[in-house]
C-alpha positions in Angstrom: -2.4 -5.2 -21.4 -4.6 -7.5 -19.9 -8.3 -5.9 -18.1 -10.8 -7.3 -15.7 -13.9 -5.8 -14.1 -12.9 -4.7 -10.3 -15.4 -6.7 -8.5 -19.1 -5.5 -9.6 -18.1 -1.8 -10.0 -18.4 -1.8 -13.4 -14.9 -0.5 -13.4 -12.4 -2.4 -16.5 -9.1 -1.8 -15.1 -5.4 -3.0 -16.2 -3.8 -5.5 -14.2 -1.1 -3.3 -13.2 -2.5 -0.8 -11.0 -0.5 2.8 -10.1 0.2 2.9 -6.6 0.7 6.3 -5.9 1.7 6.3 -2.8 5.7 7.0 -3.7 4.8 9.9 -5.9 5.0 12.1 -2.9 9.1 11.4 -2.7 9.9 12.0 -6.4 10.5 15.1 -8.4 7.3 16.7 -9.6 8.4 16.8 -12.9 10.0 13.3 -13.1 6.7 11.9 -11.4 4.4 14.2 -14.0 6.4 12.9 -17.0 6.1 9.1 -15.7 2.4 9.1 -15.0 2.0 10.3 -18.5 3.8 7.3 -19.7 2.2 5.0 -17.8 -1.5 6.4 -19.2 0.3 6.2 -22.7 1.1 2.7 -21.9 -2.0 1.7 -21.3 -2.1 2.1 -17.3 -5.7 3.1 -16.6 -6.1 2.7 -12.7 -4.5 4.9 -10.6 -4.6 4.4 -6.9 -3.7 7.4 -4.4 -4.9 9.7 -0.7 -5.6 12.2 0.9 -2.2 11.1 2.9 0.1 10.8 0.6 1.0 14.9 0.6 1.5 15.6 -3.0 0.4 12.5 -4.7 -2.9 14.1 -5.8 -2.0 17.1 -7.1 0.4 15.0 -9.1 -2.0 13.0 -10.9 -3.9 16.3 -11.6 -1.2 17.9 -13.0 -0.3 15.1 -15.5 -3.9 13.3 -16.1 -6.7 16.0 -16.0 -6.7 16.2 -19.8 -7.7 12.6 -19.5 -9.7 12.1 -17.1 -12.6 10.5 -19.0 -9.8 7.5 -20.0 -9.1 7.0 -16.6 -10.1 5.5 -13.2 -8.8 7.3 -9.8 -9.4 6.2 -6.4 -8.3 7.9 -3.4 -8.8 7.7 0.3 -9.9 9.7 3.6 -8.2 8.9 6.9 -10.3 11.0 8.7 -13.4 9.8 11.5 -15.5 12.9 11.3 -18.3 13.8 8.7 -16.9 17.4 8.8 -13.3 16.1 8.2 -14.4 13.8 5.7 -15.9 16.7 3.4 -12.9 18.5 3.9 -10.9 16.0 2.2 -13.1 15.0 -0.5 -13.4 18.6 -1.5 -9.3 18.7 -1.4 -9.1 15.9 -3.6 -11.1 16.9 -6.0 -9.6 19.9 -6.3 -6.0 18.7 -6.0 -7.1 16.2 -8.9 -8.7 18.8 -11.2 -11.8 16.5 -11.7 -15.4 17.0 -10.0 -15.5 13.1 -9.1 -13.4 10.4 -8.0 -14.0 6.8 -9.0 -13.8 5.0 -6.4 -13.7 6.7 -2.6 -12.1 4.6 0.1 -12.1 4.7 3.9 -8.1 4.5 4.7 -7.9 1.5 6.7 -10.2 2.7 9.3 -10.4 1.3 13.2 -13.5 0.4 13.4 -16.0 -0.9 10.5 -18.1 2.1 9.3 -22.0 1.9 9.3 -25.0 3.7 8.4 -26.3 6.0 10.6 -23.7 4.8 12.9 -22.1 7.2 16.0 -19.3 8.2 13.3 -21.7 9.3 11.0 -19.0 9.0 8.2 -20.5 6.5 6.1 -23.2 8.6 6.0 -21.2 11.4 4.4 -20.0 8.8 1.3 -23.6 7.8 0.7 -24.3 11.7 0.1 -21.3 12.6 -1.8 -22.8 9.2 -4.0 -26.1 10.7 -4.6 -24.4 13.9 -5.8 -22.2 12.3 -8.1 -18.7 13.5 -6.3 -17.7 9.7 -5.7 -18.6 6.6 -8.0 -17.9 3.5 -6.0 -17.3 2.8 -2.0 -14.4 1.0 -0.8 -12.4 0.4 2.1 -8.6 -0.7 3.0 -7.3 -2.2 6.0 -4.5 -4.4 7.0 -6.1 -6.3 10.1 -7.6 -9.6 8.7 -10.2 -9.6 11.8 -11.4 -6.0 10.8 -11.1 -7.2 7.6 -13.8 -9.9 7.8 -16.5 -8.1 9.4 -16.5 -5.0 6.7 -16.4 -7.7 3.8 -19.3 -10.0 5.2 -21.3 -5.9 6.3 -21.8 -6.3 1.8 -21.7 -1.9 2.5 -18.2 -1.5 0.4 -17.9 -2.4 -3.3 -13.8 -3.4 -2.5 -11.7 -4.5 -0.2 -7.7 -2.9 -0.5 -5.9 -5.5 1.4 -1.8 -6.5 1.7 -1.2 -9.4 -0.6 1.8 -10.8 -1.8 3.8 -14.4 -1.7 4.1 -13.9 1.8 0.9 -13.6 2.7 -0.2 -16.2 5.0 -3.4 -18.2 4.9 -5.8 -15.5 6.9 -4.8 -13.0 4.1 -5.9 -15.9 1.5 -9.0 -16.2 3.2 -9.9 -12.8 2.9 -9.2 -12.4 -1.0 -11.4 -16.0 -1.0 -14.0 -14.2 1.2 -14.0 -11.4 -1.2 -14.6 -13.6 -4.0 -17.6 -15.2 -2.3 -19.1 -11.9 -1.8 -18.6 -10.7 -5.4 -16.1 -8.1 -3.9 -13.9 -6.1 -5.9 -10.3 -7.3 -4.8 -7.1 -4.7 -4.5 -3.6 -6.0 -3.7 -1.5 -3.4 -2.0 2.0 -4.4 -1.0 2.8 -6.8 -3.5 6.5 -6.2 -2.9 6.1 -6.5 0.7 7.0 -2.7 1.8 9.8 -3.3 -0.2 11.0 -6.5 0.9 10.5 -8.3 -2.0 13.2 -7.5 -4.4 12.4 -9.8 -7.3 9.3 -7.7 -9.1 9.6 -10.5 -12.1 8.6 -13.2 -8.7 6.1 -10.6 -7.5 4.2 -10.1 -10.8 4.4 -13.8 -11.6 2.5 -14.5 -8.1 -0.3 -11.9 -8.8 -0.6 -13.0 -12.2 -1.8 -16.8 -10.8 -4.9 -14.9 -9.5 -6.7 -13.4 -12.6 -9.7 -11.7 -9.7 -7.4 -10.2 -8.0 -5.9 -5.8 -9.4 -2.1 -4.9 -8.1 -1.3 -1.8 -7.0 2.3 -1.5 -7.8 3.8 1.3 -5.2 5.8 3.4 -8.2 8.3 6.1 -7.2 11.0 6.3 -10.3 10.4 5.6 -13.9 13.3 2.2 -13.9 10.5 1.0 -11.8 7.5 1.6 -13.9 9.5 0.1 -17.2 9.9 -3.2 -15.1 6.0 -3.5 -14.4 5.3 -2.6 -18.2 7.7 -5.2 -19.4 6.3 -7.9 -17.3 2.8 -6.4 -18.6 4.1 -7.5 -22.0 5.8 -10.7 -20.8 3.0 -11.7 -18.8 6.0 -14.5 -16.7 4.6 -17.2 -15.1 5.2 -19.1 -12.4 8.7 -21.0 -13.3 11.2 -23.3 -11.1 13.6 -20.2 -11.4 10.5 -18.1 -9.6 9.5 -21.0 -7.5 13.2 -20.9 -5.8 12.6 -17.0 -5.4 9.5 -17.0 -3.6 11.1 -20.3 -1.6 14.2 -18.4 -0.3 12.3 -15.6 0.7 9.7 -17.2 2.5 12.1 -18.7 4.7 14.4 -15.5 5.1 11.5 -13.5 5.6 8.9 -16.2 7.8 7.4 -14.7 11.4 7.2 -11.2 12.4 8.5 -8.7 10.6 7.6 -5.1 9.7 6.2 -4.1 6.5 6.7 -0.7 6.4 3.1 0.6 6.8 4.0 3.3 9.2 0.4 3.4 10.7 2.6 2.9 14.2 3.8 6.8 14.0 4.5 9.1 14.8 6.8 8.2 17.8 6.6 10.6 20.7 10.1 10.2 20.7 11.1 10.8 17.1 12.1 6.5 16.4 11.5 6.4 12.7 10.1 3.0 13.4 8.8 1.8 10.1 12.7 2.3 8.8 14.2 0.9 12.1 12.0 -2.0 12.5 12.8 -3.5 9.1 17.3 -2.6 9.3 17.9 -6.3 10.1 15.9 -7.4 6.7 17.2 -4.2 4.7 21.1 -4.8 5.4 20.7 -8.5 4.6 18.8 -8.0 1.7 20.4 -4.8 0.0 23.8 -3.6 -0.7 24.5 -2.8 3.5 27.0 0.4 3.0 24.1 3.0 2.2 22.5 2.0 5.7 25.5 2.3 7.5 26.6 5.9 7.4 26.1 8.6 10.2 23.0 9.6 9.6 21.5 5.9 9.9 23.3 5.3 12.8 22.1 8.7 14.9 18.7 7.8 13.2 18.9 3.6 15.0 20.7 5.2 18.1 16.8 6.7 18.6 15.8 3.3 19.7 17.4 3.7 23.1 15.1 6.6 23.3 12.2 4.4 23.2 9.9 4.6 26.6 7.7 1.3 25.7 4.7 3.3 26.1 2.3 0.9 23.8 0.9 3.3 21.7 3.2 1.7 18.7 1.7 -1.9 19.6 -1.3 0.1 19.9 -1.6 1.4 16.1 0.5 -1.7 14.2 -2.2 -3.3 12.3 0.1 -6.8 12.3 -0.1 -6.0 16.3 3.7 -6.3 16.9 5.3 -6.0 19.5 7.5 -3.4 18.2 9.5 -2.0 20.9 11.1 -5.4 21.2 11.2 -5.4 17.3 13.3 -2.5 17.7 15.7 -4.0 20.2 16.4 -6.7 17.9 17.4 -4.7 15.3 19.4 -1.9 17.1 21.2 -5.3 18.2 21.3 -6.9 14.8 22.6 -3.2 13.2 25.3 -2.8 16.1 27.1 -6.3 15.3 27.3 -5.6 11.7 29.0 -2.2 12.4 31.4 -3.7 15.1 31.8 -6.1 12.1 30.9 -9.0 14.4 28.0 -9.8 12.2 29.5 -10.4 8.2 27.2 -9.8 5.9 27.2 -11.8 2.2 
């Protein structure tokens, strides 16, 4: 399986990266088993948070005995230096190892600083000096915030969305990266789930040889596709380039990818699944997503006030409430049946 540094960590990671982040919906014992497989298949680079519940304890529970094969990073959310601690200390623990590879701020609002009025920069240079973190790195989805923490040189990589739909600001930023000598980590390779064609997705990834995948794996079918294109290595075809043309033009403009920073909703819309029905009925078999409990869950939508605070938070700055409309309109024609879908 191929390996490249990750930026100038020092760090010689696969090119399929664990993401994590689906662990939390899985069976603990069908997630334990999988992340063993993937270590025994040669996965190296596992990629989780302090948000994603049980993803942690997870990886701790089936990689501990391990640990010195293997690189982890995870991620704080939180804005305080007190907070900060709090869940460095639970991921360590919840990882069974007394340091994490690479520590990331969790797509943070602002661009953190040294000695700054957060102070939680501050807090990762200490936990550095006492050997509880490796590395420093950051995630974000905003390509403006995105700019000004690459060009601050203060975070050894940059976890940004990347797929074949990325447009050319997101291109910019892995180039940026690049310039910088910035390790570079592709989260969303499938799009939130968009992209159906993984064989299309890996192909794409595989054109940039800088650039590590973090493949979002929640059942072990899904695992065996990644370590069979692993093997395969595909390229970039006529049969691909059709793939990635169709869905660039099904999937062009403004559309949700599923990153659910908007919630929660003060009045219970499960936006990240509503925003994204149009796409999801047109994309995958439609019956699953048209029983009762989907319906009372897009009826919600008439509940929505327009407050903002969803514009607010969407890192894509959408203007979701009308996103919503859309698809509450979109959903209610197929049911009527005045919408036929393929």
């Amino acid at each position: 399986m191929e390996r490249i540094e990750l930026g100038q960590t020092g760090m010689i990671v696969n090119k399929i990266g664990f993401g994590a982040l689906p662990l939390q919906r899985s069976d603990e014992r069908d997630a334990v088993r999988f992340l063993k497989k993937a270590y025994n298949n040669g996965i190296n680079f596992f990629d989780t948070a302090r948000a994603y519940t049980n993803s942690e304890e997870r990886i701790g529970k089936a990689l501990s005995n391990v640990r010195e094969n293997i690189y982890i990073a995870s991620k704080t959310k939180s804005t305080t230096p007190e907070e900060v601690w709090k869940d460095l200390e639970t991921s360590l623990k919840n990882l069974k190892t007394d340091y994490i590879d690479l520590y990331q701020f969790h797509n943070p609002p602002f661009c953190p600083k040294p000695n700054d009025e957060h102070g939680t920069y501050d807090v990762f240079l200490e936990a550095k000096e006492e050997g509880l973190i490796k590395h420093i790195g950051i995630t974000s989805h905003k390509h403006s915030l995105a700019n000004k923490e690459i060009k601050s040189g203060l975070f050894e990589t940059m976890q940004y969305p990347f797929s074949y739909l990325s447009d050319e600001k997101d291109f910019r930023i892995l180039d940026l990266c690049m310039e910088n000598n910035m390790g570079f980590i592709a989260m969303k390779a499938l799009s939130g789930g968009l992209i159906k064609n993984s064989k299309a997705a890996y192909a794409f990834i595989e054109e940039y040889p800088e650039v590590v995948p973090i493949w979002g794996i929640q059942k072990e079918s899904e695992l065996d596709e990644f370590l069979k294109w692993g093997e395969i290595n595909p390229k970039i075809d006529d049969e691909i380039r059709e793939v990635i043309r169709k869905d660039k033009e099904e999937l062009q403009g403004d559309f949700c990818r599923g990153c659910a920073y908007c919630q929660p909703c003060k009045e219970g819309i499960q936006i990240s699944m509503c925003a994204r029905m149009s796409l999801w009925i047109r994309r995958f078999p439609t019956e699953p997503y048209l029983t009762k409990e989907y319906q009372e869950m897009m009826s919600k939508i008439d509940d929505c006030k327009e407050c903002g605070d969803c514009i607010k938070r969407c890192p894509y700055e959408l203007n979701i409430p009308e996103l919503l409309k859309e698809n509450y309109k979109d959903y209610q024609n197929v049911l009527s049946g005045e919408t036929k879908i393929n």
